[in-house]
C-alpha positions in Angstrom: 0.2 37.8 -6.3 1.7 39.5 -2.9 -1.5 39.2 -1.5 -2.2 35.8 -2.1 1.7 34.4 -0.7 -0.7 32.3 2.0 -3.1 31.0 -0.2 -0.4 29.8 -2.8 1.9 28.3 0.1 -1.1 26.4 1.3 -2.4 25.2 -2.3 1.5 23.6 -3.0 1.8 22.2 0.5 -1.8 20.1 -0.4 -0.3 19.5 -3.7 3.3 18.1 -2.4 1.4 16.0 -0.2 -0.8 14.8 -2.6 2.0 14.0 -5.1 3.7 11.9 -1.7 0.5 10.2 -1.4 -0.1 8.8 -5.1 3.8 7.8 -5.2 3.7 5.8 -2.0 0.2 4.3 -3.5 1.7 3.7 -6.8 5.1 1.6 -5.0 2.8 0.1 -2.6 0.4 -1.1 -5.5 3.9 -2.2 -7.3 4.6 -4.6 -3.8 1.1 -6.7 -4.1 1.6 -7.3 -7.9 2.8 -11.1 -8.1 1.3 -11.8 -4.7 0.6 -15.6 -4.6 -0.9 -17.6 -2.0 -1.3 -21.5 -2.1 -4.5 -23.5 -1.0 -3.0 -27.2 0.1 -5.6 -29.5 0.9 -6.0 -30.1 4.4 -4.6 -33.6 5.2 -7.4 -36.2 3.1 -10.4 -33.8 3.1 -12.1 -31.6 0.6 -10.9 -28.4 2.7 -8.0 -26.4 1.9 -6.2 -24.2 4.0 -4.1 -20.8 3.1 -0.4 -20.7 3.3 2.3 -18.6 2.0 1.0 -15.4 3.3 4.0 -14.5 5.9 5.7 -12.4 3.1 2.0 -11.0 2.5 2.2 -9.7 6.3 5.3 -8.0 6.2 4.2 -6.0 3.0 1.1 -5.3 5.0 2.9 -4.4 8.2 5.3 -2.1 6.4 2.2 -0.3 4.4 0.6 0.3 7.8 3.6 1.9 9.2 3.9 3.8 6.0 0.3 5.1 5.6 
């Protein structure tokens, strides 16, 4: 085992990293779930329009920091 002390510090680095990775994933996953946005029809026409998304872009924003 002595002569593997790199090896095995590098191997559970990868893994604690890893493990940070798939938790952050998992809460950030947790964040979008419930995520609505509305379509209101644009004034009298057959369009609609997206709205409700400004708590959608601070989730965004603070996952791009995080990643």
């Amino acid at each position: 085992m002595v002569e593997h002390v790199a090896l095995c510090d590098e191997v559970g680095e990868k893994a604690q990293k890893e493990y940070f990775i798939e938790k952050s994933l998992i809460k950030m996953k947790s964040e979008w779930t419930g995520m609505n946005f509305r379509l209101p029809r644009f004034k009298t026409t057959s369009t609609y329009t997206i709205s409700g998304f400004d708590d959608a872009i601070t989730i965004l924003d603070e996952h791009i920091v995080t990643a």
